[in-house]
C-alpha positions in Angstrom: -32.7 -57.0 -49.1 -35.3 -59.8 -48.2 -36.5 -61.6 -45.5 -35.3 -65.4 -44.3 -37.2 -66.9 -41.2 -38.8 -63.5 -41.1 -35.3 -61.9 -40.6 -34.7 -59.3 -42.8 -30.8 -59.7 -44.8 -29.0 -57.5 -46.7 -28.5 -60.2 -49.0 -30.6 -64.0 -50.2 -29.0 -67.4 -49.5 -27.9 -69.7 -52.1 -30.7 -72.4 -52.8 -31.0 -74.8 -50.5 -28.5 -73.3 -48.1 -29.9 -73.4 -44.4 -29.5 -70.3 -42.6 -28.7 -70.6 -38.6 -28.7 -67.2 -37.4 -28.2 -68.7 -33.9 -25.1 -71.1 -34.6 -24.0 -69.2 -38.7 -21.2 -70.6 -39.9 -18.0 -68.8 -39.3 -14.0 -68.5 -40.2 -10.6 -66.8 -38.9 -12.1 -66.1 -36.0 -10.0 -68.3 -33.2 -7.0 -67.0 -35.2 -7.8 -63.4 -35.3 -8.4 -63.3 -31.3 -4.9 -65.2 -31.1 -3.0 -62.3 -33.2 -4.5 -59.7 -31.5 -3.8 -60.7 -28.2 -0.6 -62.5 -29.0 0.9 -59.6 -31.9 -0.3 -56.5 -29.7 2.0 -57.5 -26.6 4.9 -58.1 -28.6 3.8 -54.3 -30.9 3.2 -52.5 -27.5 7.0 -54.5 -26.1 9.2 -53.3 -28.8 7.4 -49.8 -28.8 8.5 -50.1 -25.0 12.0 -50.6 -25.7 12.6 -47.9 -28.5 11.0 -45.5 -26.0 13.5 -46.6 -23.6 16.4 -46.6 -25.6 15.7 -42.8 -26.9 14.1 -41.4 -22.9 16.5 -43.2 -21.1 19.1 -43.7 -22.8 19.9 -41.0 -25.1 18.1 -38.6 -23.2 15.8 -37.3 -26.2 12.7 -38.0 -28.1 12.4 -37.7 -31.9 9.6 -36.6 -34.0 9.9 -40.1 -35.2 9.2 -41.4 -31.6 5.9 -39.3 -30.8 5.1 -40.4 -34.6 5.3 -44.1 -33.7 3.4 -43.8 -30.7 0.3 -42.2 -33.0 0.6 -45.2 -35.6 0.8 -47.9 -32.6 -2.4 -46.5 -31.4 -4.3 -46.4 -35.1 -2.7 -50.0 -34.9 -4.4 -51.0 -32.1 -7.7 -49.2 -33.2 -8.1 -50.8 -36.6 -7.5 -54.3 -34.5 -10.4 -53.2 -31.6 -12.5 -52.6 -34.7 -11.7 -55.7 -36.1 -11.9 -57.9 -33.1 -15.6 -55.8 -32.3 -16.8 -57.3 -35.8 -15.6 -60.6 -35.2 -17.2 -61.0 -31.2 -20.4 -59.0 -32.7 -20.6 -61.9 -35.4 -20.8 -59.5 -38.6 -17.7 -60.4 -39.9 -16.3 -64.1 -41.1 -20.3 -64.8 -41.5 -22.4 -65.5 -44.5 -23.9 -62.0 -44.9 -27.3 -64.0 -45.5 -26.5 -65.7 -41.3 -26.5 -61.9 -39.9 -29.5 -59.4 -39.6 -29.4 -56.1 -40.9 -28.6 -54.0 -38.3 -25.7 -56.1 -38.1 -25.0 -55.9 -41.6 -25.1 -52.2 -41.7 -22.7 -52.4 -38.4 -20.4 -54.3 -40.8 -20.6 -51.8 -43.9 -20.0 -49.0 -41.1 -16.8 -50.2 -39.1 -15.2 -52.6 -41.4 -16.0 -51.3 -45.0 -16.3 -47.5 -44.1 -14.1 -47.2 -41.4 -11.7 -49.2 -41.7 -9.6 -47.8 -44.5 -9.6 -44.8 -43.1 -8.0 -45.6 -39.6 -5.5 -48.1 -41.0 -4.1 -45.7 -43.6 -2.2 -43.6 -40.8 -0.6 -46.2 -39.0 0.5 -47.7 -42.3 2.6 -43.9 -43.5 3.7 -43.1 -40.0 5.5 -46.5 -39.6 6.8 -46.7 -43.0 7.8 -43.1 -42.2 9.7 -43.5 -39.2 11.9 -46.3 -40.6 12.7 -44.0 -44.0 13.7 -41.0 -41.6 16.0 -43.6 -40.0 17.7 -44.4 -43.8 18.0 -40.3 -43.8 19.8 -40.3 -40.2 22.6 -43.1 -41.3 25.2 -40.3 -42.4 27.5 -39.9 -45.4 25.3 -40.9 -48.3 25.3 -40.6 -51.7 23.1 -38.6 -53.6 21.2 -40.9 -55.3 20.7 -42.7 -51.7 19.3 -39.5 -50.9 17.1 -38.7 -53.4 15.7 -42.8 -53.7 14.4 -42.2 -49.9 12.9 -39.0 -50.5 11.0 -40.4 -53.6 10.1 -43.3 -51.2 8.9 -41.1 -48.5 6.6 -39.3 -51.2 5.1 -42.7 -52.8 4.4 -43.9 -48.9 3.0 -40.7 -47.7 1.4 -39.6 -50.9 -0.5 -43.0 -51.3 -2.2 -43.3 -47.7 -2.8 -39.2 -48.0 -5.0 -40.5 -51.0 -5.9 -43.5 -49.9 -7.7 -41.7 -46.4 -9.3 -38.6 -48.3 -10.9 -41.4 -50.7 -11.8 -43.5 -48.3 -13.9 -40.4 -46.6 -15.2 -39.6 -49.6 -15.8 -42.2 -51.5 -19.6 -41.3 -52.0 -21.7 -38.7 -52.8 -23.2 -38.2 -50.3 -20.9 -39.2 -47.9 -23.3 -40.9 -45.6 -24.1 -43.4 -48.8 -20.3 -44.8 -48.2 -21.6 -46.9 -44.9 -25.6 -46.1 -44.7 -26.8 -48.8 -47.3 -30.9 -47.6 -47.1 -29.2 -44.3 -48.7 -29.5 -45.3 -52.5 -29.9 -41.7 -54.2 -26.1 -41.2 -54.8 -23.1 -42.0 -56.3 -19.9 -44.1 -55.3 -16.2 -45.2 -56.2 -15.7 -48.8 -56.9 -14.4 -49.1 -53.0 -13.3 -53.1 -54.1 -10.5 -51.3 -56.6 -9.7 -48.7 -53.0 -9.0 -52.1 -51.3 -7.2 -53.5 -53.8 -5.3 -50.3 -54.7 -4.2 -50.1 -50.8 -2.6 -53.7 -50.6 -0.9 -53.1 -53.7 0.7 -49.9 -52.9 1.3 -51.6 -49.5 3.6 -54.3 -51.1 5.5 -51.9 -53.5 6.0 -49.6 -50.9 7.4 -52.8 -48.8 9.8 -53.8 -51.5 11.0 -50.5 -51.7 11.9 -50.0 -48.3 13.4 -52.8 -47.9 16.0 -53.0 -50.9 17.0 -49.4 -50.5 19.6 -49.8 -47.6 21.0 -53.0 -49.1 23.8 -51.6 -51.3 24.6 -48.8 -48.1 25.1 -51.3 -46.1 27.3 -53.9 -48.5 29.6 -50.8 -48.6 30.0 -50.2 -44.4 33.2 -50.3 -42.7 32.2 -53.4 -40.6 32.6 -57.2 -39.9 30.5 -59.8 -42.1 28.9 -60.6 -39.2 27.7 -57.3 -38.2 26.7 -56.9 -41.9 24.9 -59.9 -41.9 23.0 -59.4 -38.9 22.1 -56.2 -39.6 20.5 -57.6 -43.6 19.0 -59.8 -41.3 17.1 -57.6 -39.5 15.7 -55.1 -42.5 15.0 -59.1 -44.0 12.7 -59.3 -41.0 11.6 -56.4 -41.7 10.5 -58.0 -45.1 7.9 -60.1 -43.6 5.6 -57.1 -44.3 5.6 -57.8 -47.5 4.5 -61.0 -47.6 1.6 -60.1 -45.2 0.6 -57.1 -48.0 0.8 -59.8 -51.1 -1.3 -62.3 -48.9 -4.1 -59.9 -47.9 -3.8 -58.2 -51.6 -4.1 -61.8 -53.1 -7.2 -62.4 -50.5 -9.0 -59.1 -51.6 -9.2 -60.2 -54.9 -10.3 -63.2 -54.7 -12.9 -63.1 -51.5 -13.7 -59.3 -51.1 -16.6 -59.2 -53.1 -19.0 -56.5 -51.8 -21.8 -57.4 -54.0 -21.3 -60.9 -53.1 -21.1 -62.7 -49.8 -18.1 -59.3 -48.1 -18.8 -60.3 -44.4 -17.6 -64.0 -45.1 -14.4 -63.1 -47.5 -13.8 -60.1 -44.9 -12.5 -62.9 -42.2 -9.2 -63.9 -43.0 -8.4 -60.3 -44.6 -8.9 -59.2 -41.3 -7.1 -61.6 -40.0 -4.0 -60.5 -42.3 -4.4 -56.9 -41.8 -4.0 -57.4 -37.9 -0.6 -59.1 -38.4 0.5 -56.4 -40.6 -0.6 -53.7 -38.1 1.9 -55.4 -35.2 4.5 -56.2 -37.9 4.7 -52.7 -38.6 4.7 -51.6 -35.3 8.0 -54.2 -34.8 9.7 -53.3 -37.5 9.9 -49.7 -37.3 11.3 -50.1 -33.3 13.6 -52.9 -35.0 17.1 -49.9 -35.3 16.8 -49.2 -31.3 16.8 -53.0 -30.4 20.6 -53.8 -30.6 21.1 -50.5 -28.1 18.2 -52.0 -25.7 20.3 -55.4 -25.4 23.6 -53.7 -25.2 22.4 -51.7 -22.5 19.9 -54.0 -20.7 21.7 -57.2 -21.4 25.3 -56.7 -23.2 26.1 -60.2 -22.5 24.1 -61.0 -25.7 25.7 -59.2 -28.3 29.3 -59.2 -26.7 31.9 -61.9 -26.9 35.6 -62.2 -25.6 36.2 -62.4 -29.4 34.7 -58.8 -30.2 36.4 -57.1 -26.6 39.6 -58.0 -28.5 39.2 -56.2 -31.9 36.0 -54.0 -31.9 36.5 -51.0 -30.1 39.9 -50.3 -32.0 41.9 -50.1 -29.7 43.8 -53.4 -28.3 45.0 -56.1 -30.3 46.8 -59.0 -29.5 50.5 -57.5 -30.6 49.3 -54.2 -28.5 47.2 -51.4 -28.7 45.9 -48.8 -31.8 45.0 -45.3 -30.9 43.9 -43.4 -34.0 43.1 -39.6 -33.8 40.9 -38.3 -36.7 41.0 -35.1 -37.8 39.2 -33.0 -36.0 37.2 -30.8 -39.0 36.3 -33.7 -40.3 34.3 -35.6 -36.7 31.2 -34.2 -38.0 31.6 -37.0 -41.0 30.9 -39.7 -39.0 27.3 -41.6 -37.8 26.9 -44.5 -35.5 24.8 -46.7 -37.5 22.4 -47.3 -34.5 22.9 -43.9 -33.5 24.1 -44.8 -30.1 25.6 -42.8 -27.8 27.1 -44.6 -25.1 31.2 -43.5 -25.5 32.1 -47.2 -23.9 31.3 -49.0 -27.0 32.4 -48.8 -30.3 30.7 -47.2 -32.9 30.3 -48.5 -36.6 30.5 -45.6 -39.4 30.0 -45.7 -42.5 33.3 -45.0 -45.2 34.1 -41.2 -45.0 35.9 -38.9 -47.9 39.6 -39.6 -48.3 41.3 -37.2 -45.1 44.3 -37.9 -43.2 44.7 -39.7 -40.1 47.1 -40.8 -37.2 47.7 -44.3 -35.6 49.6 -44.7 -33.1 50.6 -48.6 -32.5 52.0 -49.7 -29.2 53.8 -53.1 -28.8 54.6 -54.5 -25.8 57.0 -57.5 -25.2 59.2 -58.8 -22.3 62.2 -57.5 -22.3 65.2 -59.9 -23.7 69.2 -59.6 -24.4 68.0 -61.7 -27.4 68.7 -59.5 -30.6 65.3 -61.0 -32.1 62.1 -59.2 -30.8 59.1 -61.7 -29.8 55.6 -60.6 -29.9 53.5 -62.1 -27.3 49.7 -62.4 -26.9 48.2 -60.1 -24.1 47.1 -63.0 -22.7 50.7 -64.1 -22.6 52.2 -61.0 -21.1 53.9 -62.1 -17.1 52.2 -60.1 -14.5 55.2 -58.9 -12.9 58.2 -58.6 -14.6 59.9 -55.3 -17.0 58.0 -54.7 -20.2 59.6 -53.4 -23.0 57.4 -50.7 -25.1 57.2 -49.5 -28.4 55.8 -46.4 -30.1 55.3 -45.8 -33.5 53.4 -43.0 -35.1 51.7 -43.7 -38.9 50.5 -41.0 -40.7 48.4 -42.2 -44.2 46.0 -40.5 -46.5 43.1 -43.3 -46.7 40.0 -43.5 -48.4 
C-alpha cells in the first residue's frame, strides 16, 4: 500500500509511469459490454426455445430443464459482476490508476466471488448435456460407464472448485478483505488456473464421447454430419477454456498488476458463460425448427424416403415386434408421431415389411415400375403385396 497524488493504492507504479486516476488506462472493456449484451440475448433465446420445445411441445419439463434455467441465471450473474467491475473502473486498470476502496471492491467481486458463482453454471450445463448422452438409448456399456465417469470429473471438479474458493483462507474474510493480514491462504492463482484446466479437459471429454455412437446410427450421412456438426459447435467451449487458461497464466498475476490482466479474462469467461448456455439447449433446436418452421429442415427429397414408408416403386410398412418397442429412442427425443424418428441399431429381432407396388395395369407380360410421380390420375391400378419376414441385426 502507498500513496500516489495523495491517493492511497493497493499497489506502487512503475518508475516514471504517470498515474491518471481521472482518465487510467484501460482494456477489453468496449468488447466485454458487446458480449454481454450481444451473447446474453442469444443465451436467454435458445434457453427460450428448449423451454418451448419440452412445455409446449412435449408437454413435460425435465430435471435437466429447471437445472438449465439455474446455470443461465449464475451465467448471467457472474457477467453482472463482471460488467459492474468493468463500468466501476476496477477491473482492465492498472491497480496503481484505482483507489483502494476500489481495489478492495475488485479483490471482493472478481477475485473472491467470482469463482464461486461461475463454478455452478459451469457443472449444471455440462450436466445437462451428459444426462442427454444417458437419454440416447441402446448403449453400450462402456458408453455408459465413460459418461458416468465424465459426470463425476465435471461435477466432482466445480464441487471442489466452489468449497475452495469459499474457503480459500483462514479466516475466511482474509480471502477478499486485504487489511486482514493475520492468516493464512491457498495460492488462489493455481485455483484459477486449476479451474480453466479442468474446464478444457472436461470440454474435450464431452465432446468426443458421442462421436463413435453416432458413426454407428442407423441414419443418412447427412443427418450424421449435421448432427457431428452440432456437438463440433459445441467444441467452441473448448477453445474459450484454453484461451482464458492460456490468459491466466500469463496476465493473472495477483501480486502483480491482477486488475489489468483481469480484463480480457473476463472478457473470455463471459463468452464461455453464453456458449455454455447455447450448447447445452443445442439437442432441442432441430425439434424447435421442425415445429416452428419445418420448411428448414425438410426437403421434397427427405418426404420421399425418410419417414419409411413411400418410395418411388411404392410403399414400405414395417411392423416391429412389439416386446421389443421399448428398444428404440428418438435421437432428439421427439415426440411428434408425423415425423420420423431416427434410432439407434437395436439387438438382432425379427421383423415384417410389407412392400406395395403399384403399376398401371398392362396386357404386356412384362411388369413396368413407374415413379409416383408418374402414376395417371385416373385410370386402373394394378397392386402388389408382398410380405418379408428377416432376422436383422
Amino acid at each position: 500500500m502507498s500513496l500516489v497524488n495523495g491517493v492511497p493504492v493497493a499497489i506502487p507504479p512503475p518508475e516514471g509511469y504517470v498515474v491518471d486516476f481521472d482518465n487510467p488506462q484501460r482494456q477489453s472493456h468496449i468488447a466485454t459490454y458487446c458480449i454481454v449484451g450481444i451473447g446474453n440475448f442469444l443465451a436467454f433465446t435458445f434457453l427460450l426455445q428448449r423451454l418451448y420445445v419440452q412445455w409446449i411441445v412435449r408437454k413435460r419439463l425435465d430435471f435437466e430443464d429447471f437445472g438449465l434455467v439455474i446455470a443461465w441465471m449464475f451465467a448471467v450473474a457472474i457477467q453482472g459482476i463482471i460488467t459492474h467491475g468493468f463500468v466501476t473502473g476496477s477491473v482492465g486498470v492498472h491497480a496503481w490508476e484505482i483507489p483502494l476502496d476500489k481495489f478492495k471492491q475488485f479483490n471482493l467481486y472478481n477475485v473472491y466471488l467470482n469463482p464461486i458463482i461461475y463454478a455452478p453454471p459451469t457443472a449444471l450445463a455440462k450436466l445437462v448435456l451428459l444426462m442427454f448422452y444417458l437419454k440416447m438409448g441402446n448403449q453400450s456399456k462402456l458408453f455408459l460407464w465413460s459418461v458416468y465417469a465424465v459426470i463425476f470429473i465435471n461435477v466432482g471438479s466445480n464441487v471442489g472448485i466452489f468449497f475452495s474458493a469459499i474457503f480459500c483462507c483462514n479466516p475466511i474474510r482474509m480471502g477478499w478483505d486485504i487489511t486482514v493480514t493475520d492468516g493464512t491462504c491457498i495460492n488462489r492463482t493455481a485455483l484459477f488456473k486449476a479451474t480453466a484446466a479442468f474446464g478444457v479437459i472436461t470440454d474435450v471429454l464431452i465432446i468426443s464421447l458421442p462421436v463413435p455412437t453416432v458413426l454407428g446410427l442407423q441414419m443418412s450421412r447427412s443427418k450424421k454430419v449435421g448432427i457431428l456438426l452440432m456437438f463440433t459447435l459445441g467444441g467452441v467451449t473448448v477453445v474459450t477454456s484454453i484461451v482464458r487458461l492460456i490468459l491466466l497464466i500469463k496476465s493473472l498475476n495477483l501480486s502483480g498488476d491482477p486488475t489489468w490482466g483481469a480484463g480480457p479474462v473476463s472478457l473470455w469467461i463471459c463468452i464461455e458463460a453464453n456458449l455454455l448456455i447455447m450448447c447445452a439447449c443445442l439437442p432441442t433446436m432441430r425439434a424447435f425448427l421442425r415445429n416452428v418452421a419445418p420448411g428448414l429442415i425438410s426437403s421434397k427429397h427427405g418426404k420421399s424416403y425418410s419417414d419409411g414408408r413411400r418410395i418411388h416403386s411404392g410403399s414400405i410398412r414395417l411392423r416391429s415386434n412389439p416386446r421389443r418397442h421399448d428398444d428404440y429412442q428418438s435421437f432428439d427425443h421427439d415426440d411428434d408421431e408425423d415425423h420420423p424418428k431416427t434410432s439407434f441399431r437395436p439387438e438382432p429381432h425379427r421383423f415384417r415389411a410389407r412392400v406395395t407396388t403399384s403399376t398401371p395395369r398392362s396386357d404386356n407380360t412384362d411388369e413396368t415400375i413407374f415413379h409416383q410421380e408418374s402414376l395417371p390420375k385416373d385410370g386402373i391400378l394394378q397392386t402388389k403385396a408382398t410380405d418379408v419376414i428377416s432376422d436383422i441385426a
